[in-house]
Each structure stands twice: as C-alpha cells, then as structure tokens.
LUMGUPA-692071 format. One record per residue (C-alpha): residue in one letter; chain; x, y, z; residue number from 0. Coordinates in steps of 0.5 Angstrom, whole numbers, plus 2048, in hexadecimal, padded with zeros to 3 digits. Example, Ala and Ser with C-alpha at 12.3 -4.5 7.8 and 13.67 -1.06 7.14 Angstrom:
REM residues 2
+----+----+------+-------+-----+-----+
| aa | ch | east | north |  up |   i |
+----+----+------+-------+-----+-----+
|  A |  A |  819 |   7F7 | 810 |   0 |
|  S |  A |  81B |   7FE | 80E |   1 |
+----+----+------+-------+-----+-----+
END
This chain:
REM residues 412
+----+----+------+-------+-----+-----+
| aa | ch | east | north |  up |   i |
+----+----+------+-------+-----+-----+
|  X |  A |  824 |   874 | 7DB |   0 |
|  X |  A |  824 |   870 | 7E2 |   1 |
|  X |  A |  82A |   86A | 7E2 |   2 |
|  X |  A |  827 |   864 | 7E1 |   3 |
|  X |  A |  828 |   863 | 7E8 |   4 |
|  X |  A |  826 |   869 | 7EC |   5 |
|  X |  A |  820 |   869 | 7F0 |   6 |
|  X |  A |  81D |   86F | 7EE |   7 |
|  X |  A |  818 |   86C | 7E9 |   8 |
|  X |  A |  812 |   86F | 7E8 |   9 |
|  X |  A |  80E |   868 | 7E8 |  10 |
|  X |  A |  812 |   866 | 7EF |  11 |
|  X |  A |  80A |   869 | 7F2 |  12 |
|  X |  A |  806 |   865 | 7EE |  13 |
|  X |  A |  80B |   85F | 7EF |  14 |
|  X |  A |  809 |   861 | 7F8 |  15 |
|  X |  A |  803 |   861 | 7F6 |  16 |
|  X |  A |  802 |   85A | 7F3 |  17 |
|  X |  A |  806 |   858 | 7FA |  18 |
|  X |  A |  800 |   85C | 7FF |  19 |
|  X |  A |  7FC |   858 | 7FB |  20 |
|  X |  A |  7FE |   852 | 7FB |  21 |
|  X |  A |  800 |   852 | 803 |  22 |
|  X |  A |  7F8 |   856 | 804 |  23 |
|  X |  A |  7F5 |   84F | 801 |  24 |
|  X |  A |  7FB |   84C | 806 |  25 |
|  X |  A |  7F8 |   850 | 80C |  26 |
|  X |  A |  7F1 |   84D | 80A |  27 |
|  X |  A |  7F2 |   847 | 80A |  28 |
|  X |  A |  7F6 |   847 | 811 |  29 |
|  X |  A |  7F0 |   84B | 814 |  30 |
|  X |  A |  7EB |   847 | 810 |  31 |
|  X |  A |  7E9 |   842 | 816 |  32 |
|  X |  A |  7EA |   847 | 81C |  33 |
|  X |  A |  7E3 |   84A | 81C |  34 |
|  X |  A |  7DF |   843 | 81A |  35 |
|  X |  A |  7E3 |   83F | 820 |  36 |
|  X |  A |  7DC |   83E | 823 |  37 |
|  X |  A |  7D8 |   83C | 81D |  38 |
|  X |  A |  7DD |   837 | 81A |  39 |
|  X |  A |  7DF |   833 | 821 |  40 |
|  X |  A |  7D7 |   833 | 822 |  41 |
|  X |  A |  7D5 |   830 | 81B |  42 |
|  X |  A |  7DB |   82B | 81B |  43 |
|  X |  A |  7DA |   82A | 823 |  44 |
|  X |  A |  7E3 |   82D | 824 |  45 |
|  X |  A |  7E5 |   82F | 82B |  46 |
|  X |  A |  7E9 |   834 | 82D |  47 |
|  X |  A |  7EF |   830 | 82D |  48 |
|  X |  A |  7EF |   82C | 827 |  49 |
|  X |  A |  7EC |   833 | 823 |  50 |
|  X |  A |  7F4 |   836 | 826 |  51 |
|  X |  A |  7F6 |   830 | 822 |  52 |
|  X |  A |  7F3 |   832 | 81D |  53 |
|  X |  A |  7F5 |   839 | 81C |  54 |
|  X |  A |  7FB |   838 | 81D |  55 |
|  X |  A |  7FC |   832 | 817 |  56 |
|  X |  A |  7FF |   836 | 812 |  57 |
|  X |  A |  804 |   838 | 816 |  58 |
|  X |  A |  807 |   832 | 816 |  59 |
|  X |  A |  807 |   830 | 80F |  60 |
|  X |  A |  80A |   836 | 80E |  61 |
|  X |  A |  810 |   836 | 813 |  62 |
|  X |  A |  811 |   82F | 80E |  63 |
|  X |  A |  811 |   833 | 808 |  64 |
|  X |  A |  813 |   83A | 809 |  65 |
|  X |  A |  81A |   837 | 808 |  66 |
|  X |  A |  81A |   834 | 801 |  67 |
|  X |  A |  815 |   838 | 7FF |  68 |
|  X |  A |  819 |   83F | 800 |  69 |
|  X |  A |  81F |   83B | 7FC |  70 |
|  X |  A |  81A |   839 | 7F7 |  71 |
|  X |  A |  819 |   841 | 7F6 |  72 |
|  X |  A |  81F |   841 | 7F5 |  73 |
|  X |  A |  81E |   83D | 7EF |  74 |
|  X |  A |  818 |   83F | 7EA |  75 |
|  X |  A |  817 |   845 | 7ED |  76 |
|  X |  A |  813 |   849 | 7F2 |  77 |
|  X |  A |  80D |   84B | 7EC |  78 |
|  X |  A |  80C |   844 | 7EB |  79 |
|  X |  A |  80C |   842 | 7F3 |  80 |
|  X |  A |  808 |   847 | 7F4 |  81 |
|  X |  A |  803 |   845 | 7F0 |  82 |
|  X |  A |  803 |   83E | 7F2 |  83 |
|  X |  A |  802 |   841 | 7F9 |  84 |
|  X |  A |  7FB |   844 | 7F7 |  85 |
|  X |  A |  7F9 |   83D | 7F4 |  86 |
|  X |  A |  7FB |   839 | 7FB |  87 |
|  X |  A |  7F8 |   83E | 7FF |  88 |
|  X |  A |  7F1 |   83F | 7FC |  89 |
|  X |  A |  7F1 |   837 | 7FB |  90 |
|  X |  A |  7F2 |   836 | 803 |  91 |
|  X |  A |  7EC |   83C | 804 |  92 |
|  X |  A |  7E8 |   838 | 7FF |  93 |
|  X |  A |  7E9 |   831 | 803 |  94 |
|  X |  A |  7E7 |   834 | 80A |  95 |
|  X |  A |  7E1 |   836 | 806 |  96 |
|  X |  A |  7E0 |   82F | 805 |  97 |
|  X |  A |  7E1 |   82C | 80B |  98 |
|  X |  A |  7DD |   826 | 80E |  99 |
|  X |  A |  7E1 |   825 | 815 | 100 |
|  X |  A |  7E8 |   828 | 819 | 101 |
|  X |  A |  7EC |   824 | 817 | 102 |
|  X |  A |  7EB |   826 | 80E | 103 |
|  X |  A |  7EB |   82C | 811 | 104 |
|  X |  A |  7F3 |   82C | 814 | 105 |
|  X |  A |  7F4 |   829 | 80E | 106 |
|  X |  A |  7F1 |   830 | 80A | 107 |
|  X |  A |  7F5 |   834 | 80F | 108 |
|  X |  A |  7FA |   831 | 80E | 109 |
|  X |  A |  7FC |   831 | 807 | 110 |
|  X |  A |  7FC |   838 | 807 | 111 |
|  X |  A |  802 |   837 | 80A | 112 |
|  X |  A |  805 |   836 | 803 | 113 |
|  X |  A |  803 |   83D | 800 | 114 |
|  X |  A |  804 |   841 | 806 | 115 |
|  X |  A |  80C |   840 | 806 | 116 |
|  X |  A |  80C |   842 | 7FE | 117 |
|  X |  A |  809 |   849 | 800 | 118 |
|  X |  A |  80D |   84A | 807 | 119 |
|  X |  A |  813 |   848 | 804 | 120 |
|  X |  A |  812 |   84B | 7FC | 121 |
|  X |  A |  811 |   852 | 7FE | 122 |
|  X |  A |  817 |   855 | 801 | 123 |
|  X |  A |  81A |   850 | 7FD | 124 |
|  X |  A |  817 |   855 | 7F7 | 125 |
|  X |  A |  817 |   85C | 7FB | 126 |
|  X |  A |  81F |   85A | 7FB | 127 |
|  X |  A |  81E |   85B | 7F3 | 128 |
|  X |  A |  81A |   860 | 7F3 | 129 |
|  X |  A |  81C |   865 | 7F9 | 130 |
|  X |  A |  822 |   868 | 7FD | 131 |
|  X |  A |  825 |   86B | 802 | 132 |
|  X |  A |  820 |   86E | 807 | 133 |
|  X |  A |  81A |   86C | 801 | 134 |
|  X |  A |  81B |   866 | 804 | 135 |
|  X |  A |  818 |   866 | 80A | 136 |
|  X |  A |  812 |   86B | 808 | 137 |
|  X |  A |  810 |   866 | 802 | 138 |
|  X |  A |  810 |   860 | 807 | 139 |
|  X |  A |  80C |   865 | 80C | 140 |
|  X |  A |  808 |   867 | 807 | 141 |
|  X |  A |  806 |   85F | 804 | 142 |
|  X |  A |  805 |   85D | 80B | 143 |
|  X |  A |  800 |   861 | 80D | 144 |
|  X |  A |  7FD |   85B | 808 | 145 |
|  X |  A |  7FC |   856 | 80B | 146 |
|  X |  A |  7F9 |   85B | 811 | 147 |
|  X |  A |  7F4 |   85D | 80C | 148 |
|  X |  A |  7F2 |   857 | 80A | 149 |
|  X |  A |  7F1 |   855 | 811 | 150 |
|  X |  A |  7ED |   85A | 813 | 151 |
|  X |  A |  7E9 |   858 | 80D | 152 |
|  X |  A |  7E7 |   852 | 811 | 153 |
|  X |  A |  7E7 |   854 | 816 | 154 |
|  X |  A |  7E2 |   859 | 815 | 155 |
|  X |  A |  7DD |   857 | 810 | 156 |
|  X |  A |  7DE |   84F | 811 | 157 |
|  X |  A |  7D8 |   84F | 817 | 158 |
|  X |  A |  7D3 |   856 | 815 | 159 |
|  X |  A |  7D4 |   855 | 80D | 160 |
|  X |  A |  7D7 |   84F | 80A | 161 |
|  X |  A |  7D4 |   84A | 80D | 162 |
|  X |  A |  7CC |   84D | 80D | 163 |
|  X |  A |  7CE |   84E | 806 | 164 |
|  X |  A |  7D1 |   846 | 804 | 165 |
|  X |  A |  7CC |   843 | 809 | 166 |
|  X |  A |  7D2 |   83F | 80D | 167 |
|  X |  A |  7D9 |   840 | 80F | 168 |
|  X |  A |  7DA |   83A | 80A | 169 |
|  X |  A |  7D8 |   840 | 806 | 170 |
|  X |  A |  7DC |   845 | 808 | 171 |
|  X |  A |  7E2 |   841 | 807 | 172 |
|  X |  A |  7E1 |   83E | 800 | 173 |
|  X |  A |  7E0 |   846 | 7FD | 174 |
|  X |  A |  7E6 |   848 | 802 | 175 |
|  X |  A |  7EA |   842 | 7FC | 176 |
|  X |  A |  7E7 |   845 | 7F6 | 177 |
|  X |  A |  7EA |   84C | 7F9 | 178 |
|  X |  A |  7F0 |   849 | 7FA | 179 |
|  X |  A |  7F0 |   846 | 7F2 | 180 |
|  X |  A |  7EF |   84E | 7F1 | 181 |
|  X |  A |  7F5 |   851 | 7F4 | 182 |
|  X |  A |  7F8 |   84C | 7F0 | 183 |
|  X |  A |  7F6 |   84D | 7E9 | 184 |
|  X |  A |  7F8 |   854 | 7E9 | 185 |
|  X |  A |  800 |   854 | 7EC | 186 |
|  X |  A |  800 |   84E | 7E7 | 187 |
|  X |  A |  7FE |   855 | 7E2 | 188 |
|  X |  A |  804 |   859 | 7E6 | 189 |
|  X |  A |  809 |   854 | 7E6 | 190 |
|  X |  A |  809 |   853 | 7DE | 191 |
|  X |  A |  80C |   85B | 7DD | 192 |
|  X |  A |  812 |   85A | 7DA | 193 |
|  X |  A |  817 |   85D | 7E0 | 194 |
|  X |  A |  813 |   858 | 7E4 | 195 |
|  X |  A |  815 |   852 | 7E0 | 196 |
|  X |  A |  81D |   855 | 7DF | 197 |
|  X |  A |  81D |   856 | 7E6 | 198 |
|  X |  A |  81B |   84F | 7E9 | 199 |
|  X |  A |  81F |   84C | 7E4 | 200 |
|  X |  A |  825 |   850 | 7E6 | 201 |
|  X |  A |  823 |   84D | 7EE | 202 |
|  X |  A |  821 |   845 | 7EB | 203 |
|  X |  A |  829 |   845 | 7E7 | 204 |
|  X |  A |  82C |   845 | 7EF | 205 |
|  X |  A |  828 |   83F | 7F1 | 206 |
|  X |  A |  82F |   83B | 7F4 | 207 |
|  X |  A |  82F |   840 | 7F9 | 208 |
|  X |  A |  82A |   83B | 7FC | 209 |
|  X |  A |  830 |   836 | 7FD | 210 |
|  X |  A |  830 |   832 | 804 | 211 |
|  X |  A |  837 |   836 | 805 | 212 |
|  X |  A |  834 |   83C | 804 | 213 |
|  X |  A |  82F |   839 | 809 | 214 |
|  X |  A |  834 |   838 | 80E | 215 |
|  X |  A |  837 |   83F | 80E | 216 |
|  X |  A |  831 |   842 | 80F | 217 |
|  X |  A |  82E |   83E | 815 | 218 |
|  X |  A |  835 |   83E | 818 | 219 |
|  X |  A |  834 |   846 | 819 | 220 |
|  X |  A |  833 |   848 | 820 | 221 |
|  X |  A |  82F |   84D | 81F | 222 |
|  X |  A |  82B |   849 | 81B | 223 |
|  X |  A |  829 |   844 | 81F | 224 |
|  X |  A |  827 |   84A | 825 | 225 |
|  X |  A |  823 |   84C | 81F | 226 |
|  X |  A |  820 |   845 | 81E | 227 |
|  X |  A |  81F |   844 | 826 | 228 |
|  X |  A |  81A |   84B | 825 | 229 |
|  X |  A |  817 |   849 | 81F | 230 |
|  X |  A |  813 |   843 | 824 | 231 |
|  X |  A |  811 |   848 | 829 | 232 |
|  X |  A |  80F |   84D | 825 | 233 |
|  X |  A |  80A |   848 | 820 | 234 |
|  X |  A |  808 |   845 | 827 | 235 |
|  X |  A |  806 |   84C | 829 | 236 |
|  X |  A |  802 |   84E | 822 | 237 |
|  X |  A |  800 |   848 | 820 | 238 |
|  X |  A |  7FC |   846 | 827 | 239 |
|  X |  A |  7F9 |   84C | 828 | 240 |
|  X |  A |  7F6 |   84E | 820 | 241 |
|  X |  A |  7F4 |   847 | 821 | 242 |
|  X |  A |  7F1 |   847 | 827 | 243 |
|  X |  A |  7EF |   84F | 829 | 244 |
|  X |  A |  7E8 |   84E | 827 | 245 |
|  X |  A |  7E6 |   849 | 82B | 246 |
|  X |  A |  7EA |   84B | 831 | 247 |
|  X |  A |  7E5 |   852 | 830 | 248 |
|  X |  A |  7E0 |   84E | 82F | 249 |
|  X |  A |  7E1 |   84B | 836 | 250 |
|  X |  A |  7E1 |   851 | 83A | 251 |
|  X |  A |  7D9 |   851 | 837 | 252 |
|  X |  A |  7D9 |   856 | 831 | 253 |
|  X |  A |  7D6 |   852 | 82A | 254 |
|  X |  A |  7D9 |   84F | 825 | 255 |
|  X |  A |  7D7 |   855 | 821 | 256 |
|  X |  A |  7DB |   859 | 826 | 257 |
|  X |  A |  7E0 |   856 | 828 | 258 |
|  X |  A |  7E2 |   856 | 821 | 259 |
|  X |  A |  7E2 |   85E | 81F | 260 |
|  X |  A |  7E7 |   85E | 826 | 261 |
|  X |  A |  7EB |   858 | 822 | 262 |
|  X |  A |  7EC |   85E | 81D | 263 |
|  X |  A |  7EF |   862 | 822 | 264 |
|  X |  A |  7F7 |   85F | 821 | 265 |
|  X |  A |  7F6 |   85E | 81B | 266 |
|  X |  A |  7F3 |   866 | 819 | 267 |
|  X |  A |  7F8 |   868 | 81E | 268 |
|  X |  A |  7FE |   863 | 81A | 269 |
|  X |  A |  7FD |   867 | 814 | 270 |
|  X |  A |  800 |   86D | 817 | 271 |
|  X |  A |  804 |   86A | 819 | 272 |
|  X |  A |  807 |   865 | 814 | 273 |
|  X |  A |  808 |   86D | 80F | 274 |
|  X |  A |  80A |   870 | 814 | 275 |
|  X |  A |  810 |   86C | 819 | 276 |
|  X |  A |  813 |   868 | 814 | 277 |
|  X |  A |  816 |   86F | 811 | 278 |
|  X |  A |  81A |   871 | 817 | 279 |
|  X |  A |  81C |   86A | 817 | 280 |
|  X |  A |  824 |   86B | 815 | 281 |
|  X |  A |  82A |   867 | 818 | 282 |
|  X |  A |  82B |   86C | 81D | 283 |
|  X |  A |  824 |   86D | 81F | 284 |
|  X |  A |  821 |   865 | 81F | 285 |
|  X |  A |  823 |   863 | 826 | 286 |
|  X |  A |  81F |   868 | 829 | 287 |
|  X |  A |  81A |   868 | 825 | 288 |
|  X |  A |  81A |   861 | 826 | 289 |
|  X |  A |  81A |   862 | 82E | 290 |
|  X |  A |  813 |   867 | 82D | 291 |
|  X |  A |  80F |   861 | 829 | 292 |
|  X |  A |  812 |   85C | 82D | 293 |
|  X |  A |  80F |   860 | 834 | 294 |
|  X |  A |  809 |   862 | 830 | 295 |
|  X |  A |  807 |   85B | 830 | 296 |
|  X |  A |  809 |   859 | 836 | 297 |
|  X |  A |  804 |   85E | 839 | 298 |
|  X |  A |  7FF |   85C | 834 | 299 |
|  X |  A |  7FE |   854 | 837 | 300 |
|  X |  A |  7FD |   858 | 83E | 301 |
|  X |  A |  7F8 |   85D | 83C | 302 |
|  X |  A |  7F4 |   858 | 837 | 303 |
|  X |  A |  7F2 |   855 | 83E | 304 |
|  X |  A |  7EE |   85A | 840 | 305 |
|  X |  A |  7E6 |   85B | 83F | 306 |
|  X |  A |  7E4 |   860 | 83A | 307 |
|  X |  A |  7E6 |   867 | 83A | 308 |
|  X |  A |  7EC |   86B | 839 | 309 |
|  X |  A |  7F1 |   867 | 83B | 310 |
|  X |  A |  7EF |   862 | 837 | 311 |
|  X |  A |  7F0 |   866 | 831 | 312 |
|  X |  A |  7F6 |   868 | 834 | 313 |
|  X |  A |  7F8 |   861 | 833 | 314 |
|  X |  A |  7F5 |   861 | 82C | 315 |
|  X |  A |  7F9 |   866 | 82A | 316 |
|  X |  A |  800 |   864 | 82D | 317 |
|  X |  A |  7FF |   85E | 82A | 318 |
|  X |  A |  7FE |   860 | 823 | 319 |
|  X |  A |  804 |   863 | 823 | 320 |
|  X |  A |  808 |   85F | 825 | 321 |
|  X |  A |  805 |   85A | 821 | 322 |
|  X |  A |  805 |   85F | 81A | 323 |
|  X |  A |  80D |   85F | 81B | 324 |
|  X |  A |  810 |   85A | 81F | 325 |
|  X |  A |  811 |   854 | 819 | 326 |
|  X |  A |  813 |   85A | 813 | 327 |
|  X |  A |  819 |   85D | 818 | 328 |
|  X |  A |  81B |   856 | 819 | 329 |
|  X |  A |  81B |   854 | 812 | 330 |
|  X |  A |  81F |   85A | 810 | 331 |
|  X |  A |  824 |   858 | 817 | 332 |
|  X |  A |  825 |   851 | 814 | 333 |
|  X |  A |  826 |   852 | 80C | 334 |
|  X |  A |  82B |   859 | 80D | 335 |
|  X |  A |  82E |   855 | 812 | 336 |
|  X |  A |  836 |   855 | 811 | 337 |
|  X |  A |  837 |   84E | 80D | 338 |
|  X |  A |  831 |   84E | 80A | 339 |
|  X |  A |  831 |   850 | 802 | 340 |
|  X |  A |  82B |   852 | 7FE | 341 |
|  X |  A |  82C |   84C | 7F9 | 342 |
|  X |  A |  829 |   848 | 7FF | 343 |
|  X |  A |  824 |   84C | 801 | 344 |
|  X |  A |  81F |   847 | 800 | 345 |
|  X |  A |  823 |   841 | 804 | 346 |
|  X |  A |  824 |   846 | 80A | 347 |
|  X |  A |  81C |   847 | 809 | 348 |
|  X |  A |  81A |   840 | 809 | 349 |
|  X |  A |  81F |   83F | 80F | 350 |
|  X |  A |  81B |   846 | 813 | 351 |
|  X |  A |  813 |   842 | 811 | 352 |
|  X |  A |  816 |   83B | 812 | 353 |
|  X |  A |  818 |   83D | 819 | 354 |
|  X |  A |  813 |   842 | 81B | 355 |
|  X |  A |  80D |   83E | 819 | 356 |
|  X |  A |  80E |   83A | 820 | 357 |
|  X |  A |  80C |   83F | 824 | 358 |
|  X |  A |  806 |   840 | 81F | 359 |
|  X |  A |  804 |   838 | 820 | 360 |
|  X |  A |  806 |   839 | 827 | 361 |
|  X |  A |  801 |   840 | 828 | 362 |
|  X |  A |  7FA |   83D | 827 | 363 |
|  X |  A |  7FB |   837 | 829 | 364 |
|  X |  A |  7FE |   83A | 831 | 365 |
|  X |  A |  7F8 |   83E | 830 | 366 |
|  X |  A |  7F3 |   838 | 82E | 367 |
|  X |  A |  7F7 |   834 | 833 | 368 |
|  X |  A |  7F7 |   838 | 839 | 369 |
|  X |  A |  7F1 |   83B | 838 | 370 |
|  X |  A |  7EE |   834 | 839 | 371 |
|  X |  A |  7F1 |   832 | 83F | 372 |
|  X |  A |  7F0 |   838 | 843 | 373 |
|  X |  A |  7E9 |   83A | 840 | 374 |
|  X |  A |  7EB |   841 | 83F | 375 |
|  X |  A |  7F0 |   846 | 83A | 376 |
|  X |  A |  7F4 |   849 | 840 | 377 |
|  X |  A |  7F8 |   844 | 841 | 378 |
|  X |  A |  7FB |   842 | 83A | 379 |
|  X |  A |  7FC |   84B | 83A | 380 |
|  X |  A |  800 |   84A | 840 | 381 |
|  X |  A |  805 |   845 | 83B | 382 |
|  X |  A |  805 |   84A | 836 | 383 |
|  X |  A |  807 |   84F | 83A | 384 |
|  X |  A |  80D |   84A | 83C | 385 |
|  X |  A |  80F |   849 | 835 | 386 |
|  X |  A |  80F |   851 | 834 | 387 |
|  X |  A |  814 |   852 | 83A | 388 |
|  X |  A |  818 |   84C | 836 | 389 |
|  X |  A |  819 |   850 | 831 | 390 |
|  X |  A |  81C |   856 | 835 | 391 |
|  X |  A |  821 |   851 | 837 | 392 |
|  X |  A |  823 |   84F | 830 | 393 |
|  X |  A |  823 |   857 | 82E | 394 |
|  X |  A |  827 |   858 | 834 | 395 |
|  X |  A |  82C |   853 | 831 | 396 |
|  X |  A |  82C |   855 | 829 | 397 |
|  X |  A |  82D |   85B | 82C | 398 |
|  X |  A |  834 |   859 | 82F | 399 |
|  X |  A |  835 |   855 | 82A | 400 |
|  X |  A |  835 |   85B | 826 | 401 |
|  X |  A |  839 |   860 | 82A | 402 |
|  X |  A |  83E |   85A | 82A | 403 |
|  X |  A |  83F |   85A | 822 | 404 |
|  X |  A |  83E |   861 | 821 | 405 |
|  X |  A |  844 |   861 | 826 | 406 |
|  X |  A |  848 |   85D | 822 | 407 |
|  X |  A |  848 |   860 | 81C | 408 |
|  X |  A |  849 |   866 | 81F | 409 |
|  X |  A |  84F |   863 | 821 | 410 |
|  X |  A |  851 |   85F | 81B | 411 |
+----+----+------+-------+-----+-----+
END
C-alpha cells in the first residue's frame, strides 16, 4: 500500500479529470462572446470601443480578487472552491443571456471575475496534492488543453449550430450556463472520494501560510517580480487575441461562420501543444522553451496581419503555440521558484493571476481602443508585436539572473 502522501494514487486521473473539466467550462465562458461580438453590439447598439471594455470587465474584478481568493483556498479547500467557481461562472453567463443594454452587460461580465481566480489559482493548487516531479508538468498540460477545448467549442458551433438552434446569442449563452451548472455537479461527485477529502484537508490545515509576512517574502523575491512582469505580457497577448481574432478575420472579408472555424486554428493547435511542451519544461530547459514561445508569438502579430493564405495560417499556428504553453511555464517558474514552499502555493497564485490580469484587462480593451482610432487591426497587432519584444527582454533578464544565482550557490 502507496504512503498516505505519495502521489501515485490511482484516482489522481479522475481528480485531472475533474480539473479539465472545470477549466473546459472555464475556456467556454471565455470563448462565449468572441463569435457573437457583431449580434450583441448591434442588438445593444455597443461600438468597438466600448465592446473592449466590456471584454475585458472580468479581468479587472479578477485582479481585485485573485489575492484573497487564492488565500481563501488555502483555507476551506480547493474542492469547495472549485465549486463555488462553476456557480459564479454559469451566473455571469446566465445574466449576459439577460441583458438589456452595455452597461448590465459589463456588470455580467464582470462577475465572472470572481470565479475565474477560483479555478486558475485552485488547480495547480490541487495538481501540487496530486502530482510530482515531472508528472507535474504533463497533469498541467494535459488539464490546459481544457480551456482550449472549451474555446474551440464556441468558437466553432456558437455561429453554425448553437445559435440556429437557441434562436438568439441571448440563447446561445443561457445554454452555455446551464453546461456550466453541469461541469459542476459532476467534480462535486469527484471530489467526494475519501482520498480526495483527506488530501484537501491535509492543504486547508496550512491556511497561516496565507500571512502578510509570508506575503512579503514571496513578492520580495526577484525572480518572482520578473515572473510577475511577464505574466502582464503574456495575458496582454492571449487575452487580446482569443477575444478579438475573430472579428480581426473577420475584417479581412471572411464570414462570421469563417472567421470562426480559423479562430479554431490556435486553439486546435493549443491542444498539441499544451500536451506536448509542458513535458519538456524541466528547470534546466524553461528558458529556452520560453525563449521559442515568446518568439513564436512575436512572429504571430506580424503574420496575423496578412490577407488570407498560408502565412496567415502560419501566424494562426505560431500563435497557438505560443499561447498553449506560455502562461503553464511561467506558473511552473513562479512556484518552484527558490523561496517559494508548497504550503503557499495558493498565495503565490493568487499573486501570478492578480497581476497577470492587467495584461488580460489591458488586451482587449488596446484592441477595441485602437482599432477604433485608427479604423483598422493592423495597428494594435504592431502594439502587440512590442509587448512580445518586451518579453524578450524580461527573459534576457530572468536569465541572468539565473546564472548569477546558480553561481553563487555553486560558490557557497
């Protein structure tokens, strides 16, 4: 019989199981609205500009709660705060559904910021209990490819089969909410398996981690705040171009039908990848697998620009790549880095999200802004190309930082 601690139970797969779902109705939530941009600004009379906003609502409702939500986990327990997050998502998808003008829909949108740092913060959280070693990495690409199912999903039926079917994008959303009620009652089931329970348990009892001291020391940590700087770039980048991709094909004359099966194309791509890179993301190897990811998407913003053809589905592809990986290495940098223990693996999440979701509030609305200004895609993929150089230069710096530290201890 395994330890009580070891992580070679065989309900660990069930457990991942439960957390790709939860992210897969995560991803659809996200994804939601991407498609249906043109039927809601024209039912609720909402310009580029203001439809950024709105896009980007959660995000800032996140970045306000990411932080005591991820303590709070440390307290009563990812399986309830899991849950909680399903209830909170299928709410905010729910009232969309409802909406009768922009500004009740920004507040929809916005209370899915409370559920989203439950997730993104809970599930390395929980795949820390379950997983070890290099497992680590592949559980955290194997449940990623979630929310890029859940995306594709959207994107891809919203248009040609969901909304004939439900008469109205109001429709299409309500339906995506009650899915989401769904994906909640069955990790409910999961998460009621006695090793489950015991396990969350065991993480609950470390809730004094969660101490401002303990705060202190994490964020005072170099690497750290590099990691935290590039976690504003990197959501800058996914965030504006999952929200905004289709509507950016769109304008280089395809349908919205069209556009939304080559919106599909990073996130298919994604799947791939989210399986495959993560794996090969050890200590020793995450900077140069950074360095290609964060080069991958720079040349994304540049080919996104051209007409249909095969560099624009090279640019589809480099860009779901880049954006499979680039936030599950980064996690993986920021909590094994030195100075940050397991037990406070849910504040040093809350603290990643918190400050990432800048860049996701950031994103859309450059996008929408911009767009708006100069009456075209082009010049906001220029801005994105920028932010993608500046996380070159960040890298650069981790690097050496890195080297210097590894030298030293070398030394000691």
């Amino acid at each position: 019989m395994s330890k009580p601690d070891a992580q070679d139970h065989p309900y660990r797969w069930t457990i991942l199981f439960g957390v790709w779902l939860i992210y897969f109705a995560f991803g659809l939530c996200i994804a939601s609205m991407a498609p249906l941009v043109s039927e809601i600004s024209k039912t609720l009379g909402i310009g580029n500009s203001s439809m950024g906003a709105i896009l980007g609502a959660w995000q800032l409702t996140y970045i306000a709660a990411a932080l005591p939500l991820g303590m709070l986990l440390d307290k009563i327990g990812v399986a309830v705060g899991l849950l909680l997050s399903t209830v909170v998502m299928a709410g905010s998808m729910m009232l969309r559904g409802t909406a009768p003008d922009g500004i009740f829909l920004f507040a929809a949108v916005a209370l899915f910021g409370l559920g989203g740092p439950l997730i993104s913060v809970g599930a390395p959280k929980l795949i820390a209990l379950w997983f070890g070693g290099a497992g680590r990495g592949m559980a955290m690409g194997i449940y990623m490819t979630g929310p890029a199912l859940g995306g594709i999903t959207a994107l891809s039926l919203s248009n040609p089969v969901l909304l004939p079917a439900t008469g109205s994008w109001r429709g299409v959303l309500m339906f995506l909410g009650f899915c989401v009620l769904a994906a909640g009652a069955l990790w409910w089931l999961i998460s009621r398996h006695t090793e489950a329970r015991r396990r969350d348990g065991k993480a609950t009892g470390l809730s004094k981690a969660g101490s401002l001291r303990a705060f202190r020391e994490i964020a005072g940590l170099r690497t750290v705040q590099i990691v935290l700087l590039m976690s504003i770039g990197i959501f800058t980048l996914n965030h504006g171009l999952n929200n905004w991709l289709p509507e950016i094909l769109r304008a280089k004359g395809m349908t919205a039908v069209h556009a939304g099966f080559w919106a599909s194309i990073p996130t298919l791509v994604g799947v791939a990848g989210a399986l495959i890179i993560p794996r090969f993301a050890t200590p020793e190897r995450r900077i140069a697998i950074m360095l290609f990811l964060f080069l991958a998407v720079c040349v994304a913003t540049l080919l996104l620009q051209l007409a249909p053809g095969s560099g624009l589905v090279t640019g589809l592809v480099l860009q779901g790549i880049a954006r499979s990986s680039m936030m599950t290495v980064a996690i993986l940098l920021l909590m094994e880095a030195p100075g940050v223990p397991p037990e406070r693996a849910g504040m040093a999440g809350g603290m990643f999200f918190t400050v990432a979701e800048i860049g996701g509030v950031f994103g859309p609305l450059s996008i929408g802004t911009v767009s708006a200004i100069t009456g075209d895609f082009e010049t906001p993929l220029f801005l994105f190309t920028g932010v993608s150089v500046l996380l070159l230069v960040l890298l650069g710096w981790l690097w050496t930082l890195q080297k210097g530290l590894a030298g030293s201890t070398s030394n000691g």
